[in-house]
C-alpha positions in Angstrom: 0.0 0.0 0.0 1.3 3.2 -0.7 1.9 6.1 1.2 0.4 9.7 0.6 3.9 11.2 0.0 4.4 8.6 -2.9 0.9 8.4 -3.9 1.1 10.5 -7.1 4.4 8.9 -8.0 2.4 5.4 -7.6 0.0 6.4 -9.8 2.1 6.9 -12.7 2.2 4.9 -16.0 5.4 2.9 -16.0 6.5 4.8 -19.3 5.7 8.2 -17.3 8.2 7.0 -14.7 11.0 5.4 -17.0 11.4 9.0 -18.8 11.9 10.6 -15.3 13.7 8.1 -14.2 16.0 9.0 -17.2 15.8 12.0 -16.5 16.7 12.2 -12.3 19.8 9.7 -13.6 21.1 12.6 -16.5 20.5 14.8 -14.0 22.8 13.2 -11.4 26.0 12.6 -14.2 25.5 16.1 -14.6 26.3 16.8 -11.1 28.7 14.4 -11.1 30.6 15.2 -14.2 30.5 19.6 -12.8 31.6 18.1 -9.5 34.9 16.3 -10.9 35.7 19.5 -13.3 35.6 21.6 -10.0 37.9 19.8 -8.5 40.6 19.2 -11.4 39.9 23.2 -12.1 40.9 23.7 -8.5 44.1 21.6 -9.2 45.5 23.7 -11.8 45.1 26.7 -10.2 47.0 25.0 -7.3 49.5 23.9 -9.9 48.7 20.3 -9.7 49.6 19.5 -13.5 49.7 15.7 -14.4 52.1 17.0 -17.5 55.0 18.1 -15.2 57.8 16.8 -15.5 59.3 15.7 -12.4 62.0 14.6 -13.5 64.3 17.8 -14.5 67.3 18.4 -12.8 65.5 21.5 -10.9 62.0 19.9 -9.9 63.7 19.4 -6.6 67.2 21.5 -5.4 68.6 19.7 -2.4 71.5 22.1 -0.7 73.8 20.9 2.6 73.6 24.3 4.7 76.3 24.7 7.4 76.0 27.2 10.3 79.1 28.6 11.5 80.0 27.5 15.4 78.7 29.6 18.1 80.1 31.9 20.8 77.5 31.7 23.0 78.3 29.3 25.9 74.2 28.2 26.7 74.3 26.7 22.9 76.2 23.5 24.2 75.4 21.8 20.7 76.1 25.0 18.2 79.7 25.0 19.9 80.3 22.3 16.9 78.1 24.2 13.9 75.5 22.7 12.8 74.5 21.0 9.4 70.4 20.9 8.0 69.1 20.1 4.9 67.6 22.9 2.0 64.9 21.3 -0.3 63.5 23.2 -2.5 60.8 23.0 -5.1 60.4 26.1 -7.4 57.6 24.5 -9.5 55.5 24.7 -6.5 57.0 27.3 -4.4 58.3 25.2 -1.9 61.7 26.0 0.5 61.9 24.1 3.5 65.0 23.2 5.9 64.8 19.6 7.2 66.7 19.6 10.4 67.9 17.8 13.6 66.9 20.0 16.9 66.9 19.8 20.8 63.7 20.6 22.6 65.7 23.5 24.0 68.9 25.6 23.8 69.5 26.6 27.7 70.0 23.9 30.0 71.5 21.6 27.2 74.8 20.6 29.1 73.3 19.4 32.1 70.4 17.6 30.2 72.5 15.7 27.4 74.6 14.9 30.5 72.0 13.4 32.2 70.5 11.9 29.4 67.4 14.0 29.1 67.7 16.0 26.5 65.4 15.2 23.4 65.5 15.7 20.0 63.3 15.5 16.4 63.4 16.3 13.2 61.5 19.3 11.8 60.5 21.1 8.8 60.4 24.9 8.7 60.0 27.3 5.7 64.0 28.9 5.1 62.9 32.3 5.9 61.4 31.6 8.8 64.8 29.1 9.9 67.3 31.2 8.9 66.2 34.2 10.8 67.4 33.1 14.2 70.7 32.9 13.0 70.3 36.7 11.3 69.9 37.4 14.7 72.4 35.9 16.5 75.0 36.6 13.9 75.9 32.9 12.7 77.0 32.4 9.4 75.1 30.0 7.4 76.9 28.5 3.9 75.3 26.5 1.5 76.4 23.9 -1.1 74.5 22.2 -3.6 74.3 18.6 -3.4 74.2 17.1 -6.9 71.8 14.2 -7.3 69.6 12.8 -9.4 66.1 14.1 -10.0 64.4 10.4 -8.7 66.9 10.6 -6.1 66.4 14.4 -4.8 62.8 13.1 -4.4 62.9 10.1 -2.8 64.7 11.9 -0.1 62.0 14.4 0.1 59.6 11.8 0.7 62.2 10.1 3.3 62.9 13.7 5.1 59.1 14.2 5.7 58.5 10.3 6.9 61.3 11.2 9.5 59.6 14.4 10.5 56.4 12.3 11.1 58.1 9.4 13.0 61.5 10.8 14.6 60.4 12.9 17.8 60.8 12.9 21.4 64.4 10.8 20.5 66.8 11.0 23.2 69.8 13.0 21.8 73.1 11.2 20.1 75.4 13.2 19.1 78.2 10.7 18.2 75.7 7.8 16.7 72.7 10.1 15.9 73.5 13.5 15.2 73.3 16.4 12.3 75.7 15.6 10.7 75.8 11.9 10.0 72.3 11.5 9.7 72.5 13.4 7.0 75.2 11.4 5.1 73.0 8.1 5.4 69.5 9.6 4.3 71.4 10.7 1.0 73.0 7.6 0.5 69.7 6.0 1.1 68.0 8.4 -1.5 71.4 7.7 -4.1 70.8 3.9 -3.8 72.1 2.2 -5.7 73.9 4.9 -6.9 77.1 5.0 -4.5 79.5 8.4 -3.8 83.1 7.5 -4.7 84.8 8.6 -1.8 88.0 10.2 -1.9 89.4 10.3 1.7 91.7 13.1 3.3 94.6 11.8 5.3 93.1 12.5 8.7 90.3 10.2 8.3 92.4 7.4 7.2 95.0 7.8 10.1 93.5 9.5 13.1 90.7 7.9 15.6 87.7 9.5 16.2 88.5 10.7 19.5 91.7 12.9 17.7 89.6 14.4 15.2 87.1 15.3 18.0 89.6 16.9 20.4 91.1 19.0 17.2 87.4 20.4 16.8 87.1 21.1 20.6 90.6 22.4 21.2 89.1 25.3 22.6 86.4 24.0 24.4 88.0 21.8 27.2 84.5 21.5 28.8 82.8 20.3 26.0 85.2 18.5 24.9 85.0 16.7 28.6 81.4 16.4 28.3 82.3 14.4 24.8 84.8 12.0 26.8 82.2 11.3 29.5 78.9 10.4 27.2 80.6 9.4 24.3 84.2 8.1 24.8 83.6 4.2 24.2 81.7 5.0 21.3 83.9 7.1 19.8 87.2 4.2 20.3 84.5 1.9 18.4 84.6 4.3 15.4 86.8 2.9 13.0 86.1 3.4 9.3 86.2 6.9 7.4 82.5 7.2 7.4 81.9 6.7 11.2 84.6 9.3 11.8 82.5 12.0 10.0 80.8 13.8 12.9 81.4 17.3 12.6 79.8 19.8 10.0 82.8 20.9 8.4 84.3 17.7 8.3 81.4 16.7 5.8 82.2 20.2 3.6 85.2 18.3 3.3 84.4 15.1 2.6 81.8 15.7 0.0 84.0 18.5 -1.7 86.5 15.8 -2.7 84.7 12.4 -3.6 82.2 12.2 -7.2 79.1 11.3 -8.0 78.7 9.2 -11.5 81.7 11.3 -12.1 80.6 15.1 -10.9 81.9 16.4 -7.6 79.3 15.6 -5.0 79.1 19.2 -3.7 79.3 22.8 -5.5 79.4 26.1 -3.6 75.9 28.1 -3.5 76.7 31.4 -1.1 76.1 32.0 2.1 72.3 32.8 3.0 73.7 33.9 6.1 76.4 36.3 5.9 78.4 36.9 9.3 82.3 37.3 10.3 83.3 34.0 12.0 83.4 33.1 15.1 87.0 32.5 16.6 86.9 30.9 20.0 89.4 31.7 22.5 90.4 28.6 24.2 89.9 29.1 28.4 91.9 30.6 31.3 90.4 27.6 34.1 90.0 23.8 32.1 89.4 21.1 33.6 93.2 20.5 33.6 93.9 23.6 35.4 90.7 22.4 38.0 92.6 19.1 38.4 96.3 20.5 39.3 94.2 22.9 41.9 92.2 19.9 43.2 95.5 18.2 43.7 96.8 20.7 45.2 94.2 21.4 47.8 94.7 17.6 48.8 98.6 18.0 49.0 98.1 20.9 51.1 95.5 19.2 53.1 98.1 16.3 54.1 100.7 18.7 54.6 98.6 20.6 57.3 97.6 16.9 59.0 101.1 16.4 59.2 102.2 18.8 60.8 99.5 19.5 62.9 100.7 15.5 64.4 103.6 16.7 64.8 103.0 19.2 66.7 100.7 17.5 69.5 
């Protein structure tokens, strides 16, 4: 039995309702059809063009920025530089630097110390990155790194999944930091593709630990903090590769070894511009604290001494 609301549509010839049937369904495609040219409309404005070709050697520029070391003794970790990654997509208007950061800057020593201190990978647009260093007058240099187009991407792709999954780490310096984190994700993007390493002298016949202490020379603390928290790991470290855990030291690196015969890195400019910083090594190290601590004791047994001998 029908109801009042479909009473007239019961009543209908069957040939009456096939033609609106026809109709309500040409009627629908319609909508359909307007629908799906809204949204591919929508994605060219956007610039979402299925004819791109992604594959140029500038879809994707992928630079190895460097920041010159700090003077500023609460900045335990930019005592060392620091290394990020530049990706940028001009097709798309895209500039973002992929890098490795601690929670926070004061308190660092006492927290990496400890153990506490956390780190993650983050994506910010360059402007807004590189104006903290504007401000505190850090240089910031940047070098090409000359991939593939396939490969340039891919590491895009990897650089995001690590923003997504790499937070709240506890910080590694020596097995997880800046600068070697950086030489395996590009390796990973190159694969198969390998970098034909060409080696400087140091990395072939100095530890890890020497080519540490030359880069802390004039930090003694720091470099203290290093032997405490890292030491074992850093007698472990014996190829070339593992050695590589200093900013510069990856300049250096890269600037000499190929890629499918092209050098690996080629000078950009500085988006930073600053006068380096030269660190004056300190008056009181820990080697000066020792002597005194020694001292204090000798002087302490001299006093007991003589005090016996007195009574």
């Amino acid at each position: 039995m029908c109801s009042k609301a479909y009473g007239i549509f019961c009543t209908m010839p069957m040939k009456q309702i096939r033609i609106y049937g026809l109709l309500l369904l040409l009627l629908m495609s319609m909508m359909a059809w307007g629908q799906e040219m809204s949204v591919a409309e929508r994605n060219a404005a956007q610039g979402f063009n299925d004819t791109i070709d992604r594959l140029v050697p500038d879809f994707v520029l992928v630079s190895l920025c460097i920041a010159d070391p700090t003077d500023q003794s609460q900045d335990y970790l930019g005592m060392t530089g620091h290394s990020f990654l530049r990706l940028q997509c001009p097709t798309f208007g895209l500039d973002y630097c992929f890098s490795y950061e601690s929670e926070r800057i004061k308190g660092q020593m006492w927290d990496y110390l400890t153990g506490k201190l956390k780190m993650g990978m983050y994506a910010v647009p360059t402007d807004e990155y590189i104006e903290d260093y504007r401000v505190w007058g850090r240089a910031v240099h940047e070098y090409r790194i000359n991939m593939p187009a396939d490969a340039e991407q891919r590491l895009w792709e990897q650089m995001d999944n690590h923003m997504m999954t790499e937070k709240d780490m506890q910080m590694n310096l020596i097995k997880f930091g800046c600068t070697n984190t950086i030489l395996r994700y590009v390796e990973k993007a190159l694969s198969p593709t390998q970098i034909k390493y060409n080696w400087p002298e140091k990395f072939l016949t100095k530890s890890a630990m020497e080519i540490t202490e030359e880069h802390l020379k004039n930090y003694p603390w720091t470099l203290l903090g290093f032997r405490i928290t890292a030491g074992r790991s850093l007698l472990q470290m014996q190829s070339p590769k593992q050695k590589i855990i200093f900013p510069p030291d990856l300049v250096e690196v890269w600037s000499q070894s190929t890629l499918n015969g092209e050098p690996v890195l080629s000078y950009v400019g500085d988006i930073v511009e600053a006068d380096p910083v030269v660190a004056k090594a300190p008056w009181f190290t820990p080697q000066l604290c020792g002597v005194l601590f020694l001292i204090i004791i000798a002087g302490g047994i001299i006093w007991a001494i003589i005090r016996k001998l007195r009574s």
